[in-house]
N, C-alpha and C positions, 0 to 999 in steps of 0.2 A: 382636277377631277371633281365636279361635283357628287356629294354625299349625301344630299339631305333634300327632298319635294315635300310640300305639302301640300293638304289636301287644300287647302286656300290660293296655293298656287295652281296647284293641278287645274280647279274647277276656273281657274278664270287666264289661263294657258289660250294662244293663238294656237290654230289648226293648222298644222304643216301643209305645208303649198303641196296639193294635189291628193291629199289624205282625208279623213275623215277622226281622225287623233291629233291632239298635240303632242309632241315630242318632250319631254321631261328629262330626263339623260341616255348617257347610253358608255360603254364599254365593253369593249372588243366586239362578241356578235349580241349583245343582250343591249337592247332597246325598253325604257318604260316609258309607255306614253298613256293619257288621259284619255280616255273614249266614254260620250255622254250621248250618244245617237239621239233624236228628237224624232218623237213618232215611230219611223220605222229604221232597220235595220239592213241595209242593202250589201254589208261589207260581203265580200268573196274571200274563198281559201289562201291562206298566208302562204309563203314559200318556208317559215320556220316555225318552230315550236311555240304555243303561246300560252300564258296563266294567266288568269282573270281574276282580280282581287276584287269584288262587288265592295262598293264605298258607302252606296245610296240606291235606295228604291228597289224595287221587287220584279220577277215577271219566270220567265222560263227562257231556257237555253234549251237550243234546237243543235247537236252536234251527230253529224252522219242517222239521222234517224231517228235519234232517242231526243228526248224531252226531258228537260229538270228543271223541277221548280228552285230558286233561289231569291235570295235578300241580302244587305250588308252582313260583308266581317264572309260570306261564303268564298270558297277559293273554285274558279272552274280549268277545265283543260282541254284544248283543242289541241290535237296534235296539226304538224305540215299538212296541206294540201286539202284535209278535211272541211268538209263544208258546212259550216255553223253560221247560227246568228240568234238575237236576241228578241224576242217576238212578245206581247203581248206585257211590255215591260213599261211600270208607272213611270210618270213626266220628271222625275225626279232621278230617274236613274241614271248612275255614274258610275264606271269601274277602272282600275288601277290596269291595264294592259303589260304584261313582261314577255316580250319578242327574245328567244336566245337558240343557240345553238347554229349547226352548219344549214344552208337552203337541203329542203327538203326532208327534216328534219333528226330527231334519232334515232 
């Protein structure tokens, strides 16, 4: 079982075939993968629960409605199904992705 990513790994991580993240580990339903969207942000509603660790760069998160501003070191939260994405976010933006729990969420 791997224990241990880094952000030096993360940022230079291949993008899982058919994704828009690299894959970093995973155990049982909790997935952490690297997502660095360039330019724009297209991703759709996840089938489970996701936290967003901000690494790098700034902009606003758009989840069901609401808007919030964020930077590194911020923690965000989209639940299942919700429709979120990362909009008006500098070239440099990077965040830590953690997928867990049952489809559809808690």
């Amino acid at each position: 079982m791997k224990v241990l990513s880094t952000l030096k790994e993360a940022m230079s991580a291949p993008l899982s075939a058919g994704r828009a993240s690299a894959l970093l580990m995973e155990h049982g339903s909790m997935t952490l993968r690297w997502y660095a969207p360039k330019g724009v942000d297209n991703q759709t509603p996840h089938d489970q629960d996701e936290i967003y660790i901000v690494a790098s760069g700034s902009g606003i998160f758009f989840m069901d409605g609401e808007r919030a501003a964020f930077g590194p070191g911020d923690a965000l939260f989209a639940p299942a199904g919700a429709e979120h994405r990362f909009e008006d976010f500098t070239d440099d933006f990077g965040t830590w992705v953690v997928f867990y729990g049952p489809v559809g969420g808690e």
